[in-house]
N, C-alpha and C positions, 0 to 999 in steps of 0.2 A: 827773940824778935816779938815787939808789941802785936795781938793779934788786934788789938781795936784799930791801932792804925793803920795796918792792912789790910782794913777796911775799906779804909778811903783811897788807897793807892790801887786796890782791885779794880774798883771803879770804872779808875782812867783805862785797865786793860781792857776791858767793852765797851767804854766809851770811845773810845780812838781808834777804832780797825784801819789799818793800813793796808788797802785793797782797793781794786779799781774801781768796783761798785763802790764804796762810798766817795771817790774822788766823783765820781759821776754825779752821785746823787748834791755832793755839795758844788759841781759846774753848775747843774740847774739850778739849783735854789740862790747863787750867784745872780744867774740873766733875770732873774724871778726879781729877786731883790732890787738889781739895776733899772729893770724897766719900771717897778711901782715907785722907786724913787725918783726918776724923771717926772711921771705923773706925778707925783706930789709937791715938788718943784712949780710945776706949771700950775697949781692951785686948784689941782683937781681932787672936787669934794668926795665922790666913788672913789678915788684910792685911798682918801682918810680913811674911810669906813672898810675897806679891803686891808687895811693893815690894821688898825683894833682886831680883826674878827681873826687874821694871819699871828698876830702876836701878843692877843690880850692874855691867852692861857700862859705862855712862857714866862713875860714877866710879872703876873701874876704870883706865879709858884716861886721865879727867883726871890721876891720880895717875902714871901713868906719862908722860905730857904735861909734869908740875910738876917731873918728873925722878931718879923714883924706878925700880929694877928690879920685873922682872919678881916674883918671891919678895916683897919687902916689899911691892910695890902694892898684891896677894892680901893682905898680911896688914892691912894698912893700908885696905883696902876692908873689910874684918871688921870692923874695929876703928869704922868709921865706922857699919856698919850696928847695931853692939849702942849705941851712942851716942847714936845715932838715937832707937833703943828705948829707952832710959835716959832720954831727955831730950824725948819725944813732947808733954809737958805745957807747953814755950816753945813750940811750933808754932800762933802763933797766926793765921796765914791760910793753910790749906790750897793758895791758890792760887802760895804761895812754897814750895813744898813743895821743888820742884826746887833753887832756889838756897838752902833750907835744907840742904839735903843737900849743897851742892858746901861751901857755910861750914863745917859739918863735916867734911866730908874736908878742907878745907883747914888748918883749926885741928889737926889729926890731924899732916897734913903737917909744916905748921909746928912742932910739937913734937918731932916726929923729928928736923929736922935743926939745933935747938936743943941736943939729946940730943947728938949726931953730930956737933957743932961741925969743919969742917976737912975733910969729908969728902967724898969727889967724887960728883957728880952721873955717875947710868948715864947720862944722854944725852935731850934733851926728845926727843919722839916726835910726829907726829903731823900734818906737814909730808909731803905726797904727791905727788910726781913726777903729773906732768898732761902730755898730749901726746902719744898713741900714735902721730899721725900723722907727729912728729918723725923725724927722719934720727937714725940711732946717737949720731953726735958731738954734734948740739943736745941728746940726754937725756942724754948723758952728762956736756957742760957746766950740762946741769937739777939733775942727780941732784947733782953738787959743789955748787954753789949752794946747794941745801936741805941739804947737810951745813954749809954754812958758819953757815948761818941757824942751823940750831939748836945747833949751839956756842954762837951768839951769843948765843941765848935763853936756854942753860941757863948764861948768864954772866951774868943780870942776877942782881940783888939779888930774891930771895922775894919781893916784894912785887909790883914791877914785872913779872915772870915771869907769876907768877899773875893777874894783867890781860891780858895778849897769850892766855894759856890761857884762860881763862873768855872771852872777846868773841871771840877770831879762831880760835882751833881747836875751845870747846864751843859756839860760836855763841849766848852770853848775848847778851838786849841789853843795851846801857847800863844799863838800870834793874836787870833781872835779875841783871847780874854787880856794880853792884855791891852789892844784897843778897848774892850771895852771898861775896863780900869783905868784906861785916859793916861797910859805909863807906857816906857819902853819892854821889850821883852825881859830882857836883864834886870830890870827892877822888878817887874813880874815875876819872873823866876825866883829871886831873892827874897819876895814876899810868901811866895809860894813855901819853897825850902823852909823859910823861917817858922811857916806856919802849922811845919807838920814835924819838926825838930820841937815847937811845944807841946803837941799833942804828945808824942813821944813822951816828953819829959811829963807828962801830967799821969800817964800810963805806966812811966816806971816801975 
């Protein structure tokens, strides 16, 4: 069994605790979501500025995750928040607010390296050396490992990429990520699967 891809499939096993606390913690951040989306519906300029400050780190990092630099992520996170604001009137359940917002940084994304046909990827991000209690040479064989990993990731095809991004480094669930991939689960899933059968195969 590939150890780099078990990598990324450990991941989802602490990303995704199936326990009452975090059903809890995601009720509230649900009513949280609902309510600042009413407010921004009604054109209230305090919750624009309550949701940049609620989600400018998140998709921030997703976009530099997707495999953009530091310079365009910023500018590309901008870009997603006036979009946002532009387009507040499709937001029709408050409680998809989140994977509203990665769909448009993603669609955002996606257009840039449409734009930029040929052009290289800064590098996915977001893959963290774990193990302090390691010997030098085990983090040092760590640390290569997770370089290799994410070459590999920032090799797949947009689409695939953006699946391993959204489930195993933003910690969507299934359902979450794939609203916010703008796809059924089933075709989430499939892109998913697909996209860690090449990992697999590049790790052979």
């Amino acid at each position: 069994m590939d150890e780099n891809v078990k990598l990324v499939e450990q991941e989802a096993d602490s990303a995704h605790p199936d326990n009452s606390r975090q059903e809890a913690r995601e009720a509230h951040l649900e009513t949280r979501q609902e309510s600042l989306a009413v407010r921004l519906r009604h054109g209230d300029r305090s919750a624009a500025a309550e949701l940049v400050d609620a989600y400018y780190e998140k998709i921030y990092l997703f976009l530099r995750r997707i495999g953009h630099n530091h310079q365009l992520s910023e500018d590309l996170t901008q870009e997603t928040f006036m979009r946002a604001w532009d387009h507040i009137g499709q937001l029709r359940d408050g409680k998809a607010l989140n994977a509203w917002l990665y769909r448009i940084a993603g669609n955002v994304s996606r257009l840039h390296w449409r734009r930029r046909k040929g052009r290289q990827l800064s590098g996915v991000e977001g893959f963290e050396a774990h193990g302090a209690g390691e010997a030098e040479s085990d983090r040092a064989g760590h640390r290569e490992e997770l370089s290799q990993l994410r070459e590999a990731v920032g090799r797949l095809p947009w689409k695939l990429r953006q699946a391993i991004v959204l489930h195993y480094m933003e910690h969507l669930t299934i359902s979450r990520a794939a609203e916010a991939a703008g796809v059924r689960e089933g075709t989430f899933k499939s892109r998913l699967n697909r996209a860690l059968n090449t990992l697999r195969k590049q790790f052979a």
